[in-house]
C-alpha positions in Angstrom: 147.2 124.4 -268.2 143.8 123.5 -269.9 141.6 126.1 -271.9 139.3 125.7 -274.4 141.5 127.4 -277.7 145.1 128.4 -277.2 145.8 131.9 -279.8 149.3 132.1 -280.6 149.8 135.8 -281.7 148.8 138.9 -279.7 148.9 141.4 -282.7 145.1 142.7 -283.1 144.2 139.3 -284.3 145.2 136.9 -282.2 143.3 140.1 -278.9 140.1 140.4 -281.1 139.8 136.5 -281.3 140.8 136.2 -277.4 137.9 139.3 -276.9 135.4 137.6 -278.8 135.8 134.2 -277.2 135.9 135.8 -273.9 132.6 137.9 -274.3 131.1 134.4 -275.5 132.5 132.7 -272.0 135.1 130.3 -274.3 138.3 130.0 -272.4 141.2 130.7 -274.1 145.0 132.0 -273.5 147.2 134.1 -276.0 150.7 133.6 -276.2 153.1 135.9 -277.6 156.9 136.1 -278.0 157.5 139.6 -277.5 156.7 142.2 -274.9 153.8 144.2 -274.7 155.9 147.2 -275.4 156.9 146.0 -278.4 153.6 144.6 -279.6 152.7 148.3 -279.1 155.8 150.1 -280.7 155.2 148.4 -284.2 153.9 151.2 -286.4 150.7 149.4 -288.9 148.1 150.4 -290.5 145.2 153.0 -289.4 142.2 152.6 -291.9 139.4 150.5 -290.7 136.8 149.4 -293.1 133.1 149.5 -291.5 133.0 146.0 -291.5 135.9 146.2 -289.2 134.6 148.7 -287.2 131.5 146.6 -286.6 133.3 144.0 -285.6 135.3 146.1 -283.0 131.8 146.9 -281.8 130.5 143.0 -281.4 133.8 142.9 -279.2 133.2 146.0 -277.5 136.1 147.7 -278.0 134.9 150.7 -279.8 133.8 153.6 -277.2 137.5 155.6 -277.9 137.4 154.8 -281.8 134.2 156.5 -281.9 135.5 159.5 -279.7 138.6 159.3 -281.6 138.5 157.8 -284.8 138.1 160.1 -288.5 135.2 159.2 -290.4 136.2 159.6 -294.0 133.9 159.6 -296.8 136.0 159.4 -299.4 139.7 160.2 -301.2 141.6 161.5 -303.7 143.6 160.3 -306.8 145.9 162.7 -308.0 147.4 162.4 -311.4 149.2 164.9 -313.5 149.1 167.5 -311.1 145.2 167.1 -311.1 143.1 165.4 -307.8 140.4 163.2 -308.8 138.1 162.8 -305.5 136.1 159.3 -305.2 133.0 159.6 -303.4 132.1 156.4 -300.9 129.3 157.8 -299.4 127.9 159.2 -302.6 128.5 155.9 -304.5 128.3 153.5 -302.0 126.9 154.6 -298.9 129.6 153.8 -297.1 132.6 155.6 -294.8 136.0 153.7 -294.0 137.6 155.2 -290.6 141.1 156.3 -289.6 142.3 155.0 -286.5 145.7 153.4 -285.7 146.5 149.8 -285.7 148.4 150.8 -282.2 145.5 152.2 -280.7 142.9 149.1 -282.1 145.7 146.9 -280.2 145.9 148.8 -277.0 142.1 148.8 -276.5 142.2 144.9 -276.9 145.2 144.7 -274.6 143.0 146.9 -272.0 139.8 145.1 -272.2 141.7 141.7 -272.1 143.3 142.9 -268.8 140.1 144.6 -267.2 138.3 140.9 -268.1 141.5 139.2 -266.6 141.6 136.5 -269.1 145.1 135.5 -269.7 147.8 136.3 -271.6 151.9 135.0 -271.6 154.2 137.4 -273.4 157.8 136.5 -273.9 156.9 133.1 -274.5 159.8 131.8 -275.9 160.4 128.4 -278.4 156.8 128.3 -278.7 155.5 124.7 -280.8 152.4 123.4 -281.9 151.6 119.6 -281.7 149.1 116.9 -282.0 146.5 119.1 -284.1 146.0 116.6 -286.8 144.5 114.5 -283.8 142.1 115.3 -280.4 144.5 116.6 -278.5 146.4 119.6 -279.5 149.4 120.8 -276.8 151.1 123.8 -276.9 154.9 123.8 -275.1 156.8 126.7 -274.8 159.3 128.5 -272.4 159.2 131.3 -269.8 161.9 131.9 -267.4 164.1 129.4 -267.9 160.5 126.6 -267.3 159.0 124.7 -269.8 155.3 124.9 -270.1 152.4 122.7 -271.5 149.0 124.0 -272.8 146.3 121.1 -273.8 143.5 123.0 -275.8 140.4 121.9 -278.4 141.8 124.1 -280.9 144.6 126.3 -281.9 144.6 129.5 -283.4 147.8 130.7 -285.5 147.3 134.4 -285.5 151.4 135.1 -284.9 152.3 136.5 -288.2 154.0 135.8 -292.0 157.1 134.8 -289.9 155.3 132.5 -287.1 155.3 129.3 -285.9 152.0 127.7 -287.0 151.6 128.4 -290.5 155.6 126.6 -290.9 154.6 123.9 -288.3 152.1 122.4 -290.9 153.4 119.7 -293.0 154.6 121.0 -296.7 152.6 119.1 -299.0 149.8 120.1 -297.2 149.9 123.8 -298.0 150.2 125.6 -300.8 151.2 129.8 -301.1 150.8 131.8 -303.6 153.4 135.3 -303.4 154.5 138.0 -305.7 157.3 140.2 -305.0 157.0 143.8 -306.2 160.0 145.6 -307.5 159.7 148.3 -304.6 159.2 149.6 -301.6 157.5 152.2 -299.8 159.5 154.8 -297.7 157.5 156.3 -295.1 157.4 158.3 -292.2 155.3 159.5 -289.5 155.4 163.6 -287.9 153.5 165.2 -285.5 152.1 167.6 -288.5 148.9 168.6 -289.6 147.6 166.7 -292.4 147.9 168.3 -295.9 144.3 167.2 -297.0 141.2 166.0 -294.6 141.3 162.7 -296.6 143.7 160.8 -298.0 145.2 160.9 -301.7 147.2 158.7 -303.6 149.7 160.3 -306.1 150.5 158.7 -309.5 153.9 160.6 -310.6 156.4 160.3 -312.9 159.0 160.0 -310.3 156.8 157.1 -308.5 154.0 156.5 -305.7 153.5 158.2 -302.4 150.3 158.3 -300.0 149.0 161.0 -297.6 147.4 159.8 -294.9 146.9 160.6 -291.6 146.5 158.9 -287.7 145.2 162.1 -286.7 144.5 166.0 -287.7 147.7 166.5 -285.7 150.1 163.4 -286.4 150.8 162.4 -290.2 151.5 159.5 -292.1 153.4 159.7 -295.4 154.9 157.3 -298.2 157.2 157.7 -301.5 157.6 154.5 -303.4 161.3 154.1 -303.4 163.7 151.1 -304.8 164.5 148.3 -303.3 168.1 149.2 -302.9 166.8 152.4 -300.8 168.3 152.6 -296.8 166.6 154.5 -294.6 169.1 155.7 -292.9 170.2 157.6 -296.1 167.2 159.6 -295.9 167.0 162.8 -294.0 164.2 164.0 -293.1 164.5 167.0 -295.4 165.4 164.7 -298.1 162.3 163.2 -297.7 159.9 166.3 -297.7 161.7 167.3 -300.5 161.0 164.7 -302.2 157.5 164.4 -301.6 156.9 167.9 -302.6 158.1 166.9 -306.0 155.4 164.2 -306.6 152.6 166.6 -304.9 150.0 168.7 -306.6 150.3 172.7 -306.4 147.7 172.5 -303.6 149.0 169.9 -301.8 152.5 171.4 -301.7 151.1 174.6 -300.6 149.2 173.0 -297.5 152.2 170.5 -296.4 153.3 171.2 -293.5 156.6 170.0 -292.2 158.8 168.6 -289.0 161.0 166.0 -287.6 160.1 163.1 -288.0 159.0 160.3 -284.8 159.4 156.9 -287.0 160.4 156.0 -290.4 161.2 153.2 -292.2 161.1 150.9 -295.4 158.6 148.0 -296.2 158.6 146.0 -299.4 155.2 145.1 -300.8 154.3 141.2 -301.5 151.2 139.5 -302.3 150.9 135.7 -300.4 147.9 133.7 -299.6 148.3 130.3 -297.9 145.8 127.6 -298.8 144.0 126.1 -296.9 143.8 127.7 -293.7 142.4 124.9 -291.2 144.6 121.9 -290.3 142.5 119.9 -288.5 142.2 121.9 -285.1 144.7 124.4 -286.4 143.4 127.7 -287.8 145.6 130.4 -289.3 144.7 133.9 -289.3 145.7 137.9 -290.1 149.2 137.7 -291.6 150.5 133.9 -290.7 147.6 133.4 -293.6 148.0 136.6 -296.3 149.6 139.8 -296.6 149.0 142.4 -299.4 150.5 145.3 -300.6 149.3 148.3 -298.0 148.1 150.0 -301.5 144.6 148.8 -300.9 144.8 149.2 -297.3 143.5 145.9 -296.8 145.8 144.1 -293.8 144.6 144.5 -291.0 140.8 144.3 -292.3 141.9 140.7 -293.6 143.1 140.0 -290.2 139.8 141.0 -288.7 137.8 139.5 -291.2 139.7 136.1 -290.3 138.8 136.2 -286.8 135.2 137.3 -287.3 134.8 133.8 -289.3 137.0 131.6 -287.0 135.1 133.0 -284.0 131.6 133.1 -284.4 132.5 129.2 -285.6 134.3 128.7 -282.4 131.1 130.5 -280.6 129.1 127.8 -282.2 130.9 124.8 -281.7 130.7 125.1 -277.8 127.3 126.7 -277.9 125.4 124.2 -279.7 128.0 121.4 -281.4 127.5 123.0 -285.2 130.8 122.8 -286.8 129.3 124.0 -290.0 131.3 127.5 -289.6 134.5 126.1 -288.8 134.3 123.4 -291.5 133.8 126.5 -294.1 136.6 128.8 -292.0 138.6 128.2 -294.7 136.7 128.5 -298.1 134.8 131.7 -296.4 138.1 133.5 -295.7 140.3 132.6 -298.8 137.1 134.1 -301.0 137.5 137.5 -299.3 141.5 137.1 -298.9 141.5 136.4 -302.8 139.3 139.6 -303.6 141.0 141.5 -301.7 144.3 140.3 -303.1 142.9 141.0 -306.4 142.4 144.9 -305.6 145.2 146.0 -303.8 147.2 144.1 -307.1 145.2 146.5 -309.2 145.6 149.8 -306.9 149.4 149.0 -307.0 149.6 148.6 -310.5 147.6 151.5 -311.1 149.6 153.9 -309.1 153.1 152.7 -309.0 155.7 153.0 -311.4 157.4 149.9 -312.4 161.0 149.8 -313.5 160.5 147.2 -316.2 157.3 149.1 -317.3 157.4 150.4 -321.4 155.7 153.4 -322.7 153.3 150.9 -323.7 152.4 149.6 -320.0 152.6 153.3 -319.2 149.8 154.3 -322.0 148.0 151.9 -320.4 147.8 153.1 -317.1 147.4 156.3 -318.0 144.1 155.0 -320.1 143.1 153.2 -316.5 143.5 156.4 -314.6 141.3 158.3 -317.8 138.7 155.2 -317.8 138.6 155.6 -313.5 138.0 159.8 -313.3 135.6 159.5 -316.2 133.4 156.6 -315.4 130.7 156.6 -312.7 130.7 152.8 -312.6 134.9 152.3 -312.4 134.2 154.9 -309.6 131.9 152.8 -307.6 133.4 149.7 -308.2 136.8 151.3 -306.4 134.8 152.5 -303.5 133.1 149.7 -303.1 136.2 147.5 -302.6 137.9 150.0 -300.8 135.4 150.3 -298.1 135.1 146.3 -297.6 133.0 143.2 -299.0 130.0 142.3 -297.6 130.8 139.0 -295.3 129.4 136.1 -296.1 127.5 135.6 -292.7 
């Protein structure tokens, strides 16, 4: 086979790239280990800056998260027993939108189909090679065959734990990674949500997060320890728990059930640097990931492929490689922002078990500085709802 950029990766990045290049006439296939079904069963994120949504837009994609999709204008910080409400429209002029990373990826995975561009999933022993030269190939398996893809350019959009990012030689990359000291415990119920936007809790007993993938299905987090199983948490267990770290208010509107999915993540920081290899690109999670604090991911991801495809787009439209030749700087400034405030919303908001009463004074006097000053105000809203690009 012969296209014109092989994506490895069919999460939302590696299906907004393939959309993009296909509404643009660039040939490309995605490849991708699992099954659709699985692609589909992984429970992500559901906030969508507007930049993203934009973007979702440009790949026309975005008729059901319009019909569907929460416009939020804002959210709460809640801090002993008090909610502190930050207003994006008000300070910013800005919304963010709640609308699962399941469904984003299951409008791609439709519009790919209805366009019939390609895609191979269950790829198995998938490798990269040549990409340092002209000729990048891309060889993997599928029912019991070995396969052969030459391509212009590779795009590694197949996650922290994929092949591109480890296929590039080790003293030419660099990471960067922290490891916080917790995780967060959360589950998902087909329950009303206790508040129309979301709100973070600071509590003595630790973190937790209400948020929501609709006004009928709920998303919730505690911050837990490391050593936490989830099978040792019932679902009453759970609610109670979050009770405890909830306002009067919010207690009094929680609604309860059994839960549909629940599970543990541990929160990281990593950046990779660079991000081009000469006709390698990484992208969305084989490139970052950041503590879901900021909710940040999967608008990283997005703002990846927004870079690497309008410089694809201009490469075959008119030979100018000045976009692709700047992929890297132009993404690693917004990954390292953005880095920088989900750090600072997880330290704000989480309790730390090394943390002395003087780290705690302090983050009480953050919290004070935050509900008191306009400016701290806007300067949270206007990270949380997403960085201008650079383009």
């Amino acid at each position: 086979m012969r296209v014109q950029v092989a994506i490895i990766g069919a999460g939302p990045a590696g299906l907004l790239l393939g959309q993009l290049l296909a509404r643009a006439g660039i040939d490309a296939v995605i490849l991708e280990r699992h099954s659709p079904e699985y692609v589909l069963g992984r429970i992500r994120a559901g906030l969508l800056e507007q930049g993203t949504v934009e973007t979702l837009e440009e790949a026309g994609v975005a008729d059901r998260l319009h019909r569907e999709g929460l416009v939020h204008h804002g959210n709460e910080i809640s801090f002993g027993g008090e909610r502190h409400r930050i207003d994006f429209q008000g300070l910013v002029g800005k919304p963010v939108t709640i609308y699962g990373q399941t469904e984003v990826t299951q409008d791609l995975m439709d519009a790919r189909k209805a366009a019939g561009a390609p895609s191979v999933y269950e790829a198995e022993s998938v490798s990269v090679h040549n990409f340092q030269g002209s000729s990048p190939r891309v060889r993997y398996q599928q029912g019991g065959s070995e396969h052969e893809i030459a391509c212009d350019f590779i795009a590694g959009c197949d996650g922290f734990h994929g092949v591109t990012r480890q296929s590039v030689p080790a003293g030419a990359i660099k990471t960067f990674e922290r490891v916080y000291p917790f995780g967060w415990l959360g589950i998902l119920a087909d329950t009303p949500p206790v508040s129309d936007e979301l709100i973070y809790v600071n509590h003595e007993r630790g973190f937790a997060l209400c948020t929501m993938r609709s006004m009928a299905r709920s998303r919730y987090y505690v911050q837990v320890a490391l050593t936490e199983k989830v099978e040792e948490w019932s679902d009453e267990r759970f609610w109670d728990e979050l009770r405890r770290r909830l306002d009067a208010r919010a207690r009094d509107a929680l609604v309860t059930g059994p839960s549909i999915e629940k599970s543990i993540a541990p929160l990281r920081s990593f950046v990779a640097e660079p991000l081009r290899f000469g006709r390698l690109f990484l992208a969305g999670d084989a490139a970052h990931i950041v503590p879901p604090t900021g909710a940040k991911g999967l608008n990283l991801a997005v703002s990846d492929v927004r870079y690497l495809a309008h410089g694809l787009i201009e490469h075959y439209r008119s030979g100018d490689d000045s976009r692709l030749d700047n992929y890297s700087e132009s993404c690693l400034r917004r990954i390292w922002l953005a880095e920088r405030f989900s750090w600072w919303m997880t330290s704000l908001l989480h309790r730390f078990p090394d943390a002395d009463d003087f780290a705690r004074r302090i983050q009480l006097a953050e919290l004070t500085y935050l509900f008191r000053s306009p400016t701290a105000q806007k300067s949270l809203a206007e990270n949380y709802v997403g960085l201008p690009f650079d383009d």
